[in-house]
N, C-alpha and C positions, 0 to 999 in steps of 0.2 A: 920596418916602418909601417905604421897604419895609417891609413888613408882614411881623411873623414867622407862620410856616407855621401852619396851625391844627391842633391835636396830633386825628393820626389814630384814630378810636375801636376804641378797646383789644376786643378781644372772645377767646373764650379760657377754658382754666379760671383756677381763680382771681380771676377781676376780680368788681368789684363793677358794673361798666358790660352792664345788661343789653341782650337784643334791643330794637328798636329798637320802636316801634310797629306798624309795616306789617308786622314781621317775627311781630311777635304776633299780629293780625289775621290775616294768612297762614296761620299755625300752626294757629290754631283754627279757620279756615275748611277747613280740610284734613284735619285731626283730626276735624270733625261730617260731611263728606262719606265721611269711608274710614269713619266708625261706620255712617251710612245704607247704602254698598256692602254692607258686612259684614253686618248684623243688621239692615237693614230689614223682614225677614221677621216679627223680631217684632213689629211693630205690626199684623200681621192675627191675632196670638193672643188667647188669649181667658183666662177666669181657671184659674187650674192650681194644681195641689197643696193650698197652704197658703191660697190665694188667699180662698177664701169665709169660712173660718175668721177671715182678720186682716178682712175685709170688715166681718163682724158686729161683730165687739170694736172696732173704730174707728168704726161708727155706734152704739155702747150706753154710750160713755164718751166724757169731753170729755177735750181734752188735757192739763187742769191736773191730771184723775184717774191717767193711767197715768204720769205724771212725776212728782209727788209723794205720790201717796196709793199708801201699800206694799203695802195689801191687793188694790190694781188692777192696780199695776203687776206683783206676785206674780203675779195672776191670767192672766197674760198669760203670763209663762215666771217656774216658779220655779224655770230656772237661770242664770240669766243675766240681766242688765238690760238691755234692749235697748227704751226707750220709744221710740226714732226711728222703728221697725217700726210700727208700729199710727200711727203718728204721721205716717210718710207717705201711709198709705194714707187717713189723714183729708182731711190735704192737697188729695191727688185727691180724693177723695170733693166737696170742696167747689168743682174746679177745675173735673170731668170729670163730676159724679155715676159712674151706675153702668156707663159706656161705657169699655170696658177700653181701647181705641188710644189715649186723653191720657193713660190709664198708664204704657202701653208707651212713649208718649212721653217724659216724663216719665224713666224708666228710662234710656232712652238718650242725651237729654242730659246725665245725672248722668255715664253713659259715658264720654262726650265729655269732658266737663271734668274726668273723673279722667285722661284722654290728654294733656288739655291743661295741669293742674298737672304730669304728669310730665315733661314738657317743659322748663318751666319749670323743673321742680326737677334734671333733668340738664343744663341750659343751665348750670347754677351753675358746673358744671366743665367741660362741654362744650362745643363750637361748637355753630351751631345746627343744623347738617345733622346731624350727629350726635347731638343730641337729640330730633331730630323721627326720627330713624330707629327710635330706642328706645322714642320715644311710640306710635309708628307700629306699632312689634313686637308693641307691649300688645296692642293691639285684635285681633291674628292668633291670640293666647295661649285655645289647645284649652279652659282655665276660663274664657276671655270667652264663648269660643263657647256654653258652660253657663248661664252670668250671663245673658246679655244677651236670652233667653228665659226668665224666671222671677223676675214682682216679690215674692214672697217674701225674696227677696235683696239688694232693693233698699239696706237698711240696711248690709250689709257697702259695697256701694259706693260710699253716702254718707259711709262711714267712713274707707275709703280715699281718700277725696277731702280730706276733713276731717286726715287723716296725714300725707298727702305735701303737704299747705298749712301744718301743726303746721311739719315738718321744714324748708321752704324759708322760712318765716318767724323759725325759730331760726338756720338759716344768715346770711340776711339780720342776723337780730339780731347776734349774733357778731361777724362782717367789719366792721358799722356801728358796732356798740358802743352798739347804741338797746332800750332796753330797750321801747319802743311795739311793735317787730315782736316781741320775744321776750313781748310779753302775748299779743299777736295770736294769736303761734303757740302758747302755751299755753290760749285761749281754743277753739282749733279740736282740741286734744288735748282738750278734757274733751267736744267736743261727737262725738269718733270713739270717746273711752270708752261714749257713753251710746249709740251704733250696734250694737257690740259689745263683746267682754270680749277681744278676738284684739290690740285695739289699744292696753290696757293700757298691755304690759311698756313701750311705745313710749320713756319715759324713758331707758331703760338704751343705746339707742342711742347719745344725744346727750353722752355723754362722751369716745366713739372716733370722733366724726367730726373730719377732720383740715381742722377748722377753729380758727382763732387757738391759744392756749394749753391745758392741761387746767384750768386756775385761773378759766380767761376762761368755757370750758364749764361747767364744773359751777355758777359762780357764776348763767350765764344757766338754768341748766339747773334750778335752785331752785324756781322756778313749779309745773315737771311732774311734779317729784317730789312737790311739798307735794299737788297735786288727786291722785295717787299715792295715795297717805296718805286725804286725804278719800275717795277712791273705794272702798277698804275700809271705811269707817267708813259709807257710803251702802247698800252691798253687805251689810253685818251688820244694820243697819237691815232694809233688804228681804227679805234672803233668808236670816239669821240664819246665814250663815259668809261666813266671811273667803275663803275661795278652794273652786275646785270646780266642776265643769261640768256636765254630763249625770248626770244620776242612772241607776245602771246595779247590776243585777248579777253580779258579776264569772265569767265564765266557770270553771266547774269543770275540769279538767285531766281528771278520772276519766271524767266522765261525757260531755267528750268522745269519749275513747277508747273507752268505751262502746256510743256510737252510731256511730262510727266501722265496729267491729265485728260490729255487727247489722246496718248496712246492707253489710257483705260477705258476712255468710252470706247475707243477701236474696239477692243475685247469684249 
């Protein structure tokens, strides 16, 4: 009796048939080794910048205080809502105590697996050499080289993590037509909104990705918009406006010119 051929696994943009397991395995084994080449150096750093500052305010508040009590989480930034900040460094705090290298570690596994969701999330349409090439790019990118010495910033890259897992799980959603991945993926958008405010807009993407229909997107795409909506109504709450960043004020024109001036006659 002959057996028909068994269908060859599709791989490819477009498919829904992802890497394989060893290939995932691989990838992230690859992705944590090129992050250690790269930035192992910051794991003999020590605390920097903003470092002592979020130290204090994560040992003098619990976590339930800067994520829903406004006046704590105010107290923290009042431009921006960013409880994941203080909220990682608790984390460590209760991981590492006061020994900065399981920060730094910490730090650059988050790294890693921001390499390793981008992977995944370019494999959607790419083969996988050519995903891992891109994932691969990240970690060379002159702001890693920034990032990856300075846990102050650790929340923008829990953020980014949290983004590019939103977007390959509304993809996924999409293509499957399962609305389980498109909660998924809206679950991981409120949690890169509360990282930073840069990840927001992230909604407005998901109508020009050129996946299934515009009817089939915007329909999955309801979720990101509605916590969209909540996340201003959270943001007037806290910080008493609807949008708005750095408090600042605004450079005068005049009195640039001014100074401009005076430091030529100095000369």
């Amino acid at each position: 009796m002959i057996r028909p051929k068994a269908k060859a696994r599709v791989s490819g943009a477009g498919t829904d048939i992802g890497p394989s397991r060893l290939t995932l395995l691989a990838a992230g084994c690859w992705l944590l080794l090129l992050t250690l080449l790269l930035h192992h150096s910051a794991l003999d750093g020590y605390w920097r910048f903003d470092d002592g500052w979020l130290l204090d305010y994560a040992s003098r508040f619990a976590p339930w205080e800067y994520w829903f009590d406004p006046g704590v989480t105010r107290g923290y930034s009042p431009n921006n809502l960013t409880p994941w900040n203080p909220f990682l460094f608790d984390i460590n705090l209760a991981l590492f105590g006061f020994s900065p290298a399981g920060f730094y570690g910490q730090h650059l596994a988050t790294l890693a697996a921001v390499a390793w969701a981008s992977f995944l999330l370019l494999r959607l349409w790419l083969g996988s050499a050519f995903a891992l090439l891109g994932a691969s790019a990240f970690l060379f990118g002159a702001p890693v080289l920034q990032v990856a010495q300075q846990l102050m910033v650790g929340h923008y890259l829990l953020g980014l993590l949290f983004a590019i897992s939103a977007l390959y799980a509304f993809v996924r959603g999409v293509r499957a037509r399962r609305w389980r991945w498109v909660a998924g993926g809206a679950l991981c958008y409120v949690m890169a909104s509360a990282c930073k405010e840069v990840f927001v807009p992230l909604p407005g993407l998901l109508p020009f990705l050129g996946e299934g229909d515009l009817r089939t997107r915007l329909r999955y795409a309801l979720p990101f918009f509605a916590w969209s909506l909540a996340y201003l109504g959270w943001r007037y709450q806290v910080l008493g406006t609807l949008v708005g960043g750095y408090a600042g004020i605004p450079p005068d024109p005049t009195a640039c010119l001014l100074y401009t001036s005076d430091a030529a006659d100095d000369n």
